[in-house]
N, C-alpha and C positions, 0 to 999 in steps of 0.2 A: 178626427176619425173620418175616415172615406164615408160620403153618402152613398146610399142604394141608389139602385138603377132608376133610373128617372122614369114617371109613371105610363110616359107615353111609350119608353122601349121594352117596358113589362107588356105594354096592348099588344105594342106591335108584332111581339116575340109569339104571343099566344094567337093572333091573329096571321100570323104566317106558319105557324102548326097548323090551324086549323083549316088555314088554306088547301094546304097539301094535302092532308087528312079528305078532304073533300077531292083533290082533287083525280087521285091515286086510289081508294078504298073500295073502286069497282073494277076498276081499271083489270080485265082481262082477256080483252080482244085481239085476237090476231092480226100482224099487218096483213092487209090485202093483196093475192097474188098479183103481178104487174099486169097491169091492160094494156090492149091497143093503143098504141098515138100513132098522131100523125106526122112523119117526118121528112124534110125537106131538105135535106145536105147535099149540097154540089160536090165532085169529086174539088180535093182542095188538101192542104198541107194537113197531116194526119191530128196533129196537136190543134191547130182549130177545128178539125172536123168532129174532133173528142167533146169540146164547149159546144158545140151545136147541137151535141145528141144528148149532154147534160141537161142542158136546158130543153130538148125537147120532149125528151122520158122521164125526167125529175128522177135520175139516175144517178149515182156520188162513182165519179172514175178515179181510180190509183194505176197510175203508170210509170212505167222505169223511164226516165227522159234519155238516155243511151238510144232506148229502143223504137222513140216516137220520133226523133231529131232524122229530118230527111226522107220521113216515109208516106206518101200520097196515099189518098182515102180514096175508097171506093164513093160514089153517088150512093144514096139512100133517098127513094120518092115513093111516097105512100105510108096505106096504114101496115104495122106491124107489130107485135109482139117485142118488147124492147129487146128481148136478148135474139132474137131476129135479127134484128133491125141492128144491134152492133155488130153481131158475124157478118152481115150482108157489109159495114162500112170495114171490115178489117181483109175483109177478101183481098187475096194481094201483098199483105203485109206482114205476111209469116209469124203472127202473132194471134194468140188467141184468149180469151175472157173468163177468167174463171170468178167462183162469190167468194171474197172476204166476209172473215166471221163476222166482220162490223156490220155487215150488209151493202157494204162498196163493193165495186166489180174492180178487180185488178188485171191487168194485161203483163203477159209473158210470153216470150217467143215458145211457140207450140211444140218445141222439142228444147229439151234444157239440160247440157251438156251435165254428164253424172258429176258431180263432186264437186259442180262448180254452182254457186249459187246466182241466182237472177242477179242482174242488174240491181243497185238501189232505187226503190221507188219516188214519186212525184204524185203530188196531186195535181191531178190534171184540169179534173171539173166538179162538181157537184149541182145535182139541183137545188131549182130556187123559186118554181112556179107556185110552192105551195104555200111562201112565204117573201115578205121582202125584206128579212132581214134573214138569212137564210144560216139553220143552221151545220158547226163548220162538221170536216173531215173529223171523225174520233181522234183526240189528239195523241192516242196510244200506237196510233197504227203507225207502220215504217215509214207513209209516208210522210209523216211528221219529223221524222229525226234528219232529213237531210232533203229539205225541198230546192226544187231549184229558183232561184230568185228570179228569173224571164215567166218562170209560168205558173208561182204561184200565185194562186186563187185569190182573190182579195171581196170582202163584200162591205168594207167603209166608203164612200162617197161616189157608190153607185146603187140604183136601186132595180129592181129586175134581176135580169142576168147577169152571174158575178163575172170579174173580167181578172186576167191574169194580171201583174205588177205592171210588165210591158204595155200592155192594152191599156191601162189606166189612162181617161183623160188628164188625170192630174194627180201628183207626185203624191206615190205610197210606200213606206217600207215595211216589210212585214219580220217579226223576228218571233224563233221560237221557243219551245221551252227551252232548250240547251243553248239558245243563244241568252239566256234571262241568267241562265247556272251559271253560267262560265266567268269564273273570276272568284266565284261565291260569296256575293255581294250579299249585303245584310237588308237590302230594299229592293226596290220595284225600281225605285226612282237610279237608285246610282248604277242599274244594269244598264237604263237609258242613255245614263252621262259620256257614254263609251259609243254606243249602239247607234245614237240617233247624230249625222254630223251639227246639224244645227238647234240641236238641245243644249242648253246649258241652265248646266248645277254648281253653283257655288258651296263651298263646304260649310259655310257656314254664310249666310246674307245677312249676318248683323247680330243682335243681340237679342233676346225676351225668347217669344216663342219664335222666334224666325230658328233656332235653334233644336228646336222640337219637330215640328213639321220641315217635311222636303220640300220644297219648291226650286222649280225648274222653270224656265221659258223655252218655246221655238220660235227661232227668225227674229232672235233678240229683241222679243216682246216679251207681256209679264206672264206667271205659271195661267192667271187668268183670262188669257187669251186664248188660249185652248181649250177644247171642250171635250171633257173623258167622260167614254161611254165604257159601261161592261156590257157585253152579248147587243150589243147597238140600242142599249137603254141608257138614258141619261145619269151620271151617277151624281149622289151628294157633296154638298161642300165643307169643308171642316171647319169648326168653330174656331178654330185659331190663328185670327189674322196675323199677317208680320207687321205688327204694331210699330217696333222699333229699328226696324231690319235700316239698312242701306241700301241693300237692292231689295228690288219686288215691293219696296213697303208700301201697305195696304192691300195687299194680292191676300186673297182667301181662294184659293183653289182647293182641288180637290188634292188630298193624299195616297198618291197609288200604293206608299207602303201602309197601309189600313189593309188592302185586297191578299192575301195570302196567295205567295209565288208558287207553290204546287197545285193550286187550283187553275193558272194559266197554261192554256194551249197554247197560243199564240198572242202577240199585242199588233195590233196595226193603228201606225201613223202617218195621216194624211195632213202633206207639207202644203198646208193653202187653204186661204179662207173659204167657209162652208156654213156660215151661218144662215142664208137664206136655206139651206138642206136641215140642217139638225139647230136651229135657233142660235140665244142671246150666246156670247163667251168666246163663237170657233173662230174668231179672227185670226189667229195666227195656223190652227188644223184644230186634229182631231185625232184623241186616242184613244183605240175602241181594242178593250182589253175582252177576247175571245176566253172562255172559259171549258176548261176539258169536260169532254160527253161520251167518255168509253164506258158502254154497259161491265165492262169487266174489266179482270188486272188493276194493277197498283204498283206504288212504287215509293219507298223509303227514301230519304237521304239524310245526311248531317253531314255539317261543316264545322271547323276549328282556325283558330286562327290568332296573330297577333304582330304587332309589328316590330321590325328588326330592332327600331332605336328603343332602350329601356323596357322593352317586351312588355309594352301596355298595349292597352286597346285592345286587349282579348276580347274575342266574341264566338258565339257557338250557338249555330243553327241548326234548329233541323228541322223534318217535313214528310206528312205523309200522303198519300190522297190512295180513294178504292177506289172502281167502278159496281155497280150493280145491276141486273139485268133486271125491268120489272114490267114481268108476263114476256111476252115475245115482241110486243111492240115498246117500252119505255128502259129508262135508264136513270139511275142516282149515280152522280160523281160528287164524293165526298173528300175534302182536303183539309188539312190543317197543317200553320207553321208557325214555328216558334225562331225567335231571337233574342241574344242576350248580347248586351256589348257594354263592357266597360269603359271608364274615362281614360283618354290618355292625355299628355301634358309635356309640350315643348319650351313652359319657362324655366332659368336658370337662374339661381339664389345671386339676390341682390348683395350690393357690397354690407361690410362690418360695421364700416362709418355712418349708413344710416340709421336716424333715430326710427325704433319703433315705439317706446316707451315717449312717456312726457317726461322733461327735463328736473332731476331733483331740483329741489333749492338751493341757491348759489351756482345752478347751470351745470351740476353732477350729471353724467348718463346714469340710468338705471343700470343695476350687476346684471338684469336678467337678458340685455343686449349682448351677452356675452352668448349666452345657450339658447335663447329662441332660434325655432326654425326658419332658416331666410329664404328658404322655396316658400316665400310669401304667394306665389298664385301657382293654383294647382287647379286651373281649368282652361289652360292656354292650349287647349286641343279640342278633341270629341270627348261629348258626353255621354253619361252612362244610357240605355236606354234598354226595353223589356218591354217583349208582344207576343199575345196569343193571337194568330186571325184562325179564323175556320171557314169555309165555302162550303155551300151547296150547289149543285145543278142538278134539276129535273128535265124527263120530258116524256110525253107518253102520246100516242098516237091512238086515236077510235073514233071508227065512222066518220073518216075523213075530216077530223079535227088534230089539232095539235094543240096540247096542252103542256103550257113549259113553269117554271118555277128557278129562281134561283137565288143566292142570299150571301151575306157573307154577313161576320161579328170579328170585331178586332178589340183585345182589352190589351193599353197598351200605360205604361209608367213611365214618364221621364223625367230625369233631374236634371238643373240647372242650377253650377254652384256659380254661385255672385261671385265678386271681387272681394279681398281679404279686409277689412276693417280693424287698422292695427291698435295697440290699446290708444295709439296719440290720437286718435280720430273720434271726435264728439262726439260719434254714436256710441261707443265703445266705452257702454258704463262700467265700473273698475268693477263695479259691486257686483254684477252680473256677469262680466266677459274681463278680468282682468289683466287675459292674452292677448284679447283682438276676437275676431268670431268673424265664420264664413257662413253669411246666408245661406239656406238651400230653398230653392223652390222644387217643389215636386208637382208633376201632372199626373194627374189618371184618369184615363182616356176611354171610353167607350163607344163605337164605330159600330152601327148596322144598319141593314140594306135589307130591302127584300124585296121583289119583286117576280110576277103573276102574270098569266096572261091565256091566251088561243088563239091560233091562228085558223085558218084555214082557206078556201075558194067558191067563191059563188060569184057563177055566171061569167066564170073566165076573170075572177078579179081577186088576185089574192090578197087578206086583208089581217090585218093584227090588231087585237085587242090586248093595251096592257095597261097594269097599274105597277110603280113602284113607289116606296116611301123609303127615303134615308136619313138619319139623324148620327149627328157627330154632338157628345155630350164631354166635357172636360170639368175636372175638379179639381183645386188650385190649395195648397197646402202649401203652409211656409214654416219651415222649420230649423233651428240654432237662429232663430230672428230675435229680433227683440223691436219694440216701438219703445226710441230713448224720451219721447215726449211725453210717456206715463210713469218715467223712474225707474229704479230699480224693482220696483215692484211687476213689472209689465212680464207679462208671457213670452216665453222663447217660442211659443208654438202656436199657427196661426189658421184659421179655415178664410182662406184672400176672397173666395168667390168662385162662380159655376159659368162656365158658358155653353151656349144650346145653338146647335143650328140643325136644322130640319129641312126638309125639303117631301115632298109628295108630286108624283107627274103621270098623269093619265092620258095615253094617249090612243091614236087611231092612225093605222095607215093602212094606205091599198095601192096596188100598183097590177098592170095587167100590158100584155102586149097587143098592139094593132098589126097584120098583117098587111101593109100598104100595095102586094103584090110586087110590081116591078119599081116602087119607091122604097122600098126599103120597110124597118119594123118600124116601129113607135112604141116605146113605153111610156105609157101615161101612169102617173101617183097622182096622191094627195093623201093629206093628210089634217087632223083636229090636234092640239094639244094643250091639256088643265094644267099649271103648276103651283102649285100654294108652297109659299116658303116663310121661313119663322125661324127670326134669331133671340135669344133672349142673353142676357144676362142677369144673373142671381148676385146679391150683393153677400160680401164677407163679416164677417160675427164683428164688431163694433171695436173689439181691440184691437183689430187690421188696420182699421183706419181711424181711428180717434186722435183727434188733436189734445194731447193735454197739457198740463201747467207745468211742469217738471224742467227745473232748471237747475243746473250744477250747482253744488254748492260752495262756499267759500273756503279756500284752502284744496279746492281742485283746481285742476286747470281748466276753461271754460267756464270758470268760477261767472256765474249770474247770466250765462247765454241761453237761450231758449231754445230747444231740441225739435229736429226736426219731426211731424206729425209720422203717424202713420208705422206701419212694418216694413223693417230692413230687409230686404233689399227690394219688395214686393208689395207697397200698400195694397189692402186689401179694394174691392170692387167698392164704392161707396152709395149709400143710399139713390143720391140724385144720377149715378153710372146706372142702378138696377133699373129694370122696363124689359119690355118687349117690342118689337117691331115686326109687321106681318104685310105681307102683299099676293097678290095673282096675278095670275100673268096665264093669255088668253091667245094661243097662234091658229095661223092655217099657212098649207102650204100648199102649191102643185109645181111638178116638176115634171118635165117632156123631156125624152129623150131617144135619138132620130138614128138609127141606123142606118144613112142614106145608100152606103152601099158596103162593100166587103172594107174599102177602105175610106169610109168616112162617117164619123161619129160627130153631132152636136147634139147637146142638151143647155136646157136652160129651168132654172127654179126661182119661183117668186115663193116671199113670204110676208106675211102680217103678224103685226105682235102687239099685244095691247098689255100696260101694267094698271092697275088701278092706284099707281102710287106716282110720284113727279119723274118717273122714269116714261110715262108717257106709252104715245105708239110709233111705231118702227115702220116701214116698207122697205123692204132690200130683196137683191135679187141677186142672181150669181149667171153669167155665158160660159160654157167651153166645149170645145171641139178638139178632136183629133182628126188627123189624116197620115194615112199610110201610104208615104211614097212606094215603097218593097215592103219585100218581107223582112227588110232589116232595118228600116230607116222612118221613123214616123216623125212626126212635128204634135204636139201640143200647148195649146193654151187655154187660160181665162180670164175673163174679170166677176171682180164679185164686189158687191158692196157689204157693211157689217156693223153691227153695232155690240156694246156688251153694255147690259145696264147696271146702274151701279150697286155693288153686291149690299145686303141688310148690313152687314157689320161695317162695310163702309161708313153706314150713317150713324149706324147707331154704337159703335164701339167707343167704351170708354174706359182707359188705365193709367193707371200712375206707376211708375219705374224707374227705379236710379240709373240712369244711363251717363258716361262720360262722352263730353263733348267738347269740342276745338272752338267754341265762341268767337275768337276774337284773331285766327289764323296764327299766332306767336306757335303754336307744336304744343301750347302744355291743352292737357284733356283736364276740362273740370267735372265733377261728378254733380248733377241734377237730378232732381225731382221733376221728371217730363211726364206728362198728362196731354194722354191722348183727347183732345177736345171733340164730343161729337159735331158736329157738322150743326145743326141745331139747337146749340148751347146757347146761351146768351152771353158766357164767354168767346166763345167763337166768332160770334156775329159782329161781337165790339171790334174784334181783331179784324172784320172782313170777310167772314164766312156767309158762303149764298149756299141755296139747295144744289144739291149732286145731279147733274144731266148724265143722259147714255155717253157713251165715247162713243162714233162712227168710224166707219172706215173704207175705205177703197184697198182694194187687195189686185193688181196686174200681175200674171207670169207667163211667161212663154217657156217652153223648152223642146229639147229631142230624145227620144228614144232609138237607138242601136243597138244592133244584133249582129254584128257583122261577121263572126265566126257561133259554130253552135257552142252551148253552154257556155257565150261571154254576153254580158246583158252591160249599158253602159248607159245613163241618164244623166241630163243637164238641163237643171231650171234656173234661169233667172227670173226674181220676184223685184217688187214696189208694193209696198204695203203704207198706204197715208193714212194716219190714227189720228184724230180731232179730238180733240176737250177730254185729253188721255187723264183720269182720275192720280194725283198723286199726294205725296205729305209735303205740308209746306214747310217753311226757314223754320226751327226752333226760335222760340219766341221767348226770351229767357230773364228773370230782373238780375241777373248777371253780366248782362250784355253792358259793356263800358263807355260804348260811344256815344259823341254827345248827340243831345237829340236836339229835335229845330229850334226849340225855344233856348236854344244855347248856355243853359244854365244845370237844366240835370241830365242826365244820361238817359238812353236807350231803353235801359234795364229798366231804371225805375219808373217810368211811364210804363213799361209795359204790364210792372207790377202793380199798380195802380189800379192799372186795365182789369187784371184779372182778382186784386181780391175786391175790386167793386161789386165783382160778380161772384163772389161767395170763397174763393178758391184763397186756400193758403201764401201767406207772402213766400215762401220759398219756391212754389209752382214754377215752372215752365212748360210751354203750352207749344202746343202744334194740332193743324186739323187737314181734314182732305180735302183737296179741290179740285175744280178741272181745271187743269194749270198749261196743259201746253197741247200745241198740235205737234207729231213727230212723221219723219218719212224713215224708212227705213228698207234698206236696198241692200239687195245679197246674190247670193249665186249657190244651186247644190250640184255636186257631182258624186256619182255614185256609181260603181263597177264594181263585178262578181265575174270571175273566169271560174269553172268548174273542171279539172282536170283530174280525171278517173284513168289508174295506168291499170294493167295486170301485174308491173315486176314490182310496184313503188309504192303502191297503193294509191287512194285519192287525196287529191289537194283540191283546197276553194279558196283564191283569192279572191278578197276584199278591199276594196279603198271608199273612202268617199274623203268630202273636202266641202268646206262652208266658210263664204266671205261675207259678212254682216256690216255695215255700218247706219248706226240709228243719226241723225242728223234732228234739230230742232228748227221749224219751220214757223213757230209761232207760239207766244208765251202771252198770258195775261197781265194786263195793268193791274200795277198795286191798287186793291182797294184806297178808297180814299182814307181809312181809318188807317191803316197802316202808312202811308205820305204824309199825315199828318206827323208821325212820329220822328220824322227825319230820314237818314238814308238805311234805311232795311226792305229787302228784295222777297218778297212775299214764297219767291218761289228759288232758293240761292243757288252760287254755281256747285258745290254739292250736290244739291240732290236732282239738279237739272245734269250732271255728269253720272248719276244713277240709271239714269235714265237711257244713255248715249253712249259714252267713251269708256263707264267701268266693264262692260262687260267686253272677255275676249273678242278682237274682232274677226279671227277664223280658227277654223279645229280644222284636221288633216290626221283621218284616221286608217292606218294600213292594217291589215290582218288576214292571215294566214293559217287554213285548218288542215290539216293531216290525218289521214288514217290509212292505216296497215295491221293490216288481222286484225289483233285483241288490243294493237297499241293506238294512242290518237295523241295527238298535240296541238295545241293553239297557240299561237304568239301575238300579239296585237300591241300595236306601240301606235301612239296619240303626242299630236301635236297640237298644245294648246296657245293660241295668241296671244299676242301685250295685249296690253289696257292700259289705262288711266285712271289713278284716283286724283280727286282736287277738293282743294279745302274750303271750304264755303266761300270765306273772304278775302284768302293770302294767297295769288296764285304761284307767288315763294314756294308754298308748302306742296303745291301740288307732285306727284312721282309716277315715274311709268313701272310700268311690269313686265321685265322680258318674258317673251316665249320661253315654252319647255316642252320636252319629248319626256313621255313619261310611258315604260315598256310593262307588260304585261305577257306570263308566261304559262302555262297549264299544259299538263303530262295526264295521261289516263292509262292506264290497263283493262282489259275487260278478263277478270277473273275467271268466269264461265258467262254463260247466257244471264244471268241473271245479276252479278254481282260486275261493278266497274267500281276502281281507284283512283283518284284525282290528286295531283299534289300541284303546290306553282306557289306565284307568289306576281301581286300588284305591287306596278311600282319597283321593279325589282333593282333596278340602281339604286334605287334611296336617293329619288330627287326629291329637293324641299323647293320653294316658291323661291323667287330674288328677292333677297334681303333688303329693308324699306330702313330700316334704323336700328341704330343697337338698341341693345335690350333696355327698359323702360329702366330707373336709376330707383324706383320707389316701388317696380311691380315686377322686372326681370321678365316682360316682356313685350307684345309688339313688334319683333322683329319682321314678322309676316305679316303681310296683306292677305286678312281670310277670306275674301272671294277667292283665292285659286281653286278653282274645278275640283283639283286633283290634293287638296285637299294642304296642310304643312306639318305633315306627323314623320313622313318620310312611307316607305314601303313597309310591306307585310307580307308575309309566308300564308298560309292555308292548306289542309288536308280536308279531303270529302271523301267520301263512300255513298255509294248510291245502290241498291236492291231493288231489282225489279220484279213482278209474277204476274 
């Protein structure tokens, strides 16, 4: 039976009621009519002059970019009245100012031809003086639905005044809601895998929970190298590391599909290291998931879907979110989304002639090899999975404070069917599973966030007070199991164990600007920040994991063999796995940033980090500059230094799991009992295990910004990213291992098993732990173009390209412990998991796309080119295989029924491409043909219907 909510996310729930309760239950002040400021704008191109009066009126502009492309500002000098003060900079411009209901001022040519509608809007600016993490454009208003990528707004990796995409010292992409819908993707993460050129997502990174959770990397680092923020808050990390994965293993990142897709405005990802700005993780960027703040309207949607081959994989979505208006100055925007996806399954029934049964006497087949079913594996795809998330966003303005709130809760179930156990198979008691029997592990997942705050200004310095607290809770049920080591007596149904990961971060920031006069501005910050984090693991009820006596008996087959401990296919968490592990972690930062003149930006941030745990303390800092040759040609660059320290479940994560593995490079997979060893074990240590250090890092890129015709925006970054004492899993450590060992007499395996039941652990164990195992460089390139072409006879088109060249190289690996050399020739760290690391993942994507609108109709086309790879086999570079490239097209139709109602149909993938075939089909499992790292997934293509309602 599922356990209750764990005691801390009962506090948390009622202490974020009670928050809001406090913080809203007086709230009914009016905003403040605009005052005087003081404004300084030189006559200059109308679209910067629009940011200068943003920022100097704490004003939110919407403009049609048609109408601002090519048009010069009047001067604006002195105090005025801001809507003064914008008529006096539009003089000239044949354009004039009217209030959007948001309370943004929108701009339209002052006469607007009858029947013909404005221009489509742009966000052009917003203020930010009152805040330094500023919040965004309502994300209901138009100029959400179609911004232009040179000028929209960004406020990730700058602090003060937000700066358009273009202006960015350093590479940002911004994507909106309907670029997140489009495809009707069942995550956060797989709208990314298309959107971002140098993201990648594997369909699957391995096995256990690497299956459950999404993980992704940027700039062919791990998901963990990137640091995701919502509203520019740090968010939590999920308790479910990738234990057994291939790629990413041991990444415990955050889950963006926990965050409910109708509650995002916008995501912005910034391609470059940023850890001296936002702390430990952002080596690789930074993704700061913006959250909708429309005091009113809402909007419905639902999706369907399934794929073309065997019409599995059905899944159906849907989603809603309100606004509310609360008093004249605040706002609740509330969201909720749901997803349902079934399993699908690309293996093919094995041949007649294999035994599944045990051989009668005198070598008879069993009759029932006649009629068993020989789709022996039916989880050679996606698996099933099921989520409720919900969001909150607050925020209410009085007597020149700002008070904000926001939250999110995700309850989500997933299944993970194991591998088939036919009846010939020793676990496979006659008496109990006479067929054979398919493990299931089930998750249920419980995900929430909350987070609190005010901002406001005193003395010219805008400052933010916040707290947030996140916890990721998981509960581990194994069911059609059985533990053959207690007999036929043993339970089919099993409670494995609880994992806890928590997180709490209180922070402080202020940022304010210097007038230098004739040097330019200066924005000075700084900043405090508390984080208490806590992973725990709960151990599973005694029948998961008990080793017992139970041996076959005579006149079966395994007649007098002793059965492996534990529950199929999931031993449970065991006594010496349960504990807890806790840390703090203490920063400060300042950060300058120099407006030297119209065309010259540098800034520079240092930070300090201190853990009170062997992760230690940190100093790293970050430089970048722009310079603007024209109005069309800038240069940018940075260096930055980084660290991530090593996450709780890193150390303290401990599991046991049947995983197949290639031992010995011959192609055959044998199936173990792999145990994750914590790092700390005294198994571990025999084997060679030291305490976990931070990873460092040096992060170089240069690049260019172009503008050379209007609405075409066209960016190119080259990066070097050097990763030191990069945290990884090492060799499987196996007493199956055959080779001999030094002392020339017994093998590999059996010393190693020696090793390990010295130290408490079953002789059938195999053992792996984490270590800082290698230093890696890793060098790339991004290019990125948007052309925006608005006809009268044809409607509007927006192309899209970008392009991403990666390759991770290893620069330096660790010496075998001396415990492991003693054992003879085994590679602490093998070419497996060091090709994990390097050569498995794609070495470029090349994404083209293509949007269309006319009247009521829109279409989108996008086709994705994903690069080879290499997989290699630990020890047989025989076995090793590449992976061609594939274009994989994607297609979406819309109607807009009325104002309110629009129709979607398409379908990903729509040739029905599968990955390049690595091997026929498995002779005992009917599958394997595909290497499941491909991106795009090996189910083939799928169709989809949406509907979406708006009011």
């Amino acid at each position: 039976m599922r356990k209750t909510l764990h005691p801390l996310l009962r506090v948390s729930l009622a202490g974020a009621v009670s928050v809001t309760a406090l913080q809203f239950a007086a709230a009914s002040a009016q905003i403040a009519t605009s005052s005087p400021a003081t404004f300084e704008i030189e006559s200059q191109s109308l679209a910067k002059a629009l940011v200068k009066y943003s920022e100097q009126s704490q004003m939110v502009i919407v403009a049609p970019v048609e109408l601002v492309n090519g048009k010069t500002s009047a001067a604006v000098q002195g105090v005025f009245p801001p809507e003064q003060a914008l008529n006096n900079l539009l003089t000239g411009t044949g354009l004039t100012a009217q209030t959007h209901e948001s309370g943004a001022l929108t701009l339209q040519l002052a006469s607007v031809e009858e029947g013909r509608s404005p221009a489509r809007p742009l966000v052009m600016a917003q203020a930010t003086t009152g805040t330094p993490q500023p919040t965004p454009v309502p994300a209901s208003s138009p100029a959400e639905d179609s911004v232009s990528v040179q000028e929209t707004v960004i406020v990730t990796g700058v602090r003060g005044a937000p700066r358009s995409i273009i202006d960015s010292p350093t590479p940002i992409d911004v994507f909106s809601a309907d670029d997140i819908q489009q495809g009707s993707p069942t995550g956060v993460f797989e709208s990314l895998r298309y959107l971002v050129p140098s993201f990648n997502l594997p369909t699957r990174a391995g096995g256990g929970t690497a299956t459950v959770i999404a993980t992704g990397g940027l700039r062919g680092l791990n998901p963990d190298h990137t640091l995701v923020l919502v509203n520019g808050k740090r968010r939590h990390k999920t308790a479910l590391i990738n234990s057994v994965s291939s790629l990413y293993n041991g990444a415990a990142g955050v889950d963006l599909n926990m965050i409910p897709s109708s509650a995002i405005a916008r995501i912005e990802v910034l391609r470059d290291g940023a850890a001296a700005q936002y702390g430990s993780d952002a080596i690789a960027g930074v993704i700061n998931i913006i959250l909708k703040d429309d005091p009113d309207g809402g909007e419905a949607s639902v999706s369907f879907g399934e794929n073309f081959d065997r019409s599995d994989g059905e899944f159906l979505t849907g989603s809603v979110n309100q606004g509310y208006a609360i008093g004249d100055s605040g706002f609740a925007h509330v969201s909720y989304s749901y997803m349902d996806r079934n399993s699908s399954n690309r293996a093919v029934p094995i041949a007649d002639t294999v035994n599944l049964y045990p051989l009668l006497p005198g070598g008879v087949r069993d009759p029932r090899e006649a009629t068993i079913d020989r789709l022996v594996t039916k989880n050679y795809g996606a698996f099933p999975q099921t989520s409720h998330t919900f969001g909150l966003n607050l925020g209410y303005e009085t007597n020149g404070l700002e008070l904000y709130g926001f939250g999110t809760y995700g309850s989500r179930t997933s299944v993970l069917d194991w591998s088939y156990r036919a009846p010939n198979n020793i676990a496979s008691l006659p008496e109990v599973y006479p067929n054979g029997f398919r493990p299931r592990l089930t998750i249920y997942e419980d995900d929430f966030e909350v987070a609190g705050g005010v901002r406001g200004n005193y003395d010219g310095w805008d400052w933010d007070l916040s707290s947030n607290y996140g916890t990721d809770i998981t509960d581990w049920e194994n069911d059609n199991g059985l533990n053959a080591s207690l007999g036929p007596t043993s339970p089919t149904h099993f409670e494995v164990g609880r994992l806890i990961s928590s997180e709490w971060v209180n922070s402080f920031d202020a940022t304010r600007p210097y007038d230098l006069g004739g040097s330019g501005e200066l924005q000075v910050s700084f900043g405090l920040q508390h984080r208490l984090e806590k992973y725990e693991i709960e151990e599973g009820e005694e029948a998961s994991w008990a080793a017992g006596t139970y041996v076959h008996p005579v006149g079966q087959p395994f007649a007098g063999q002793v059965q492996t401990p534990g529950s199929q296919a999931t031993p449970g968490f065991r006594p010496d796995d349960a504990g807890s592990v806790d840390r703090t972690n203490l920063s400060a930062y300042g950060e300058l940033g120099w407006s030297a003149t119209e065309k010259l930006f540098v800034s520079g941030a240092l930070r300090f980090e201190s853990f009170d745990d062997d992760a230690g303390e940190e100093l790293i800092y970050k430089l970048n500059g722009r310079y603007e040759f024209t109005d069309w040609l800038a240069t940018r660059a940075s260096y930055n230094t980084g660290f991530r320290a090593p996450t709780l479940a890193q150390q303290a994560y401990s599991s046991t799991t049947s995983q197949f593995r290639d031992l010995n490079g011959d192609g055959e997979n044998e199936l173990l009992l792999l145990k994750n060893l914590p790092v700390n074990s005294a198994a571990a240590i025999a084997l060679g295990a030291s305490p976990l250090v931070p990873e460092t890092s040096e992060n170089i890129s240069f690049g260019i910004t172009l503008t050379p015709l209007n609405n075409l925006a066209i960016t190119i970054d080259a990066y070097r990213i050097d990763v030191d004492d990069r945290i990884a899993v090492t060799t499987t450590f196996s007493p199956l291992d055959n080779r001999l060992s030094a002392d020339g007499v017994t093998t590999i395996g059996q010393q190693i098993q020696n090793i390990l039941t010295a130290n408490g652990l079953p002789a059938e164990i195999s053992g792996q732990y984490y270590t800082n195992a290698i230093d890696t460089r890793t060098e790339g390139i991004d290019v990125v173009a948007t052309y925006m072409l608005p006809t009268d006879s044809f409607g509007d088109f927006a192309l899209k390209a970008g392009y991403n060249k990666n390759e991770t190289e290893i620069t330096g690996i660790i010496d075998n412990p001396a415990a492991l050399s003693a054992l003879g020739d085994i590679e602490i760290f093998d070419r497996s998991k060091q090709n994990a690391l390097t050569t498995a993942i794609p070495d470029s994507k090349i994404t083209l796309g293509l949007d269309w609108t006319f009247g009521g109709f829109s279409a989108n086309a996008r086709t994705t080119r994903f690069g080879s790879y290499t997989v290699q086999n630990a020890t047989n570079p025989a076995a090793d295989y590449d992976v061609d490239p594939a274009w994989i097209t994607d297609l979406e139709i819309g109607y807009e029924i009325s104002e309110a109602l629009s129709v979607f149909a398409g379908a990903n993938n729509v040739f029905n491409e599968y990955p390049q075939e690595i091997a026929a089909p498995g002779a005992t499992t009917g599958s394997n043909m595909y290497n499941t790292f491909a991106p795009f997934g090996f189910t083939g293509g799928s169709w989809f219907v949406r509907g979406v309602y708006k009011w």
